[in-house]
N, C-alpha and C positions, 0 to 999 in steps of 0.2 A: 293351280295344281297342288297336291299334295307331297308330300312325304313321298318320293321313288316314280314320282312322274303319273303316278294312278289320278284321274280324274275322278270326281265323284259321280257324275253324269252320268247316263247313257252319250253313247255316239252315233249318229247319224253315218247308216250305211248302204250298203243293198247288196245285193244276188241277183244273178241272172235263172230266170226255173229250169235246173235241167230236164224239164217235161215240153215245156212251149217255148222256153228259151225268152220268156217278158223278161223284162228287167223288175224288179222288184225293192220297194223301201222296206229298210227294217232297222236295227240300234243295235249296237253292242253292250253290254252293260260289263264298262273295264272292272269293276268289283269282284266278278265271276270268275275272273284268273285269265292268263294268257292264252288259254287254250280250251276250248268249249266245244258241245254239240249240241245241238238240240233238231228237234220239226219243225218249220214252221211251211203252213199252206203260201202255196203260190194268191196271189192277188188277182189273176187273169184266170188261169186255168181249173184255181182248189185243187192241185196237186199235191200232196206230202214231198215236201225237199226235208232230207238229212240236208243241216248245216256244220259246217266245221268250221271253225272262226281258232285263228292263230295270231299272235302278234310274230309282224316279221322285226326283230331287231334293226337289220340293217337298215329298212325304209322308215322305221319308228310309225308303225302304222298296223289298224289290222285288217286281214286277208280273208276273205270269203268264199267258202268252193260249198257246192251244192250236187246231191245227185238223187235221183228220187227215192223215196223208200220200199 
């Protein structure tokens, strides 16, 4: 780990699509700060998911919610 806990890696994470509800692989990349959005396509369906990606403090982990765009 680095200097304030920041990893330099990507992290291994996922999403559920909020369109078909798969579950879905994707990474965090902790460099991009504690608090993100982006699109990424579902794996199953090619739906557009808005992702929101938060680091929760208290679990020392980060949080992923999705909804379509």
């Amino acid at each position: 780990m680095e200097r304030g806990g920041w990893r330099a890696t990507d992290l291994d994470a996922g999403f559920q699509c909020a369109g078909c509800g798969e579950w879905n692989n994707t990474s965090v990349d902790p460099s991009a700060g504690r608090r993100q959005e982006y699109v990424e396509d579902c794996q199953v369906c090619c739906k557009a998911n808005v992702l929101r990606v938060y680091y929760d403090n208290a679990e020392h982990e980060y949080v992923i919610t999705s909804e379509l765009e």
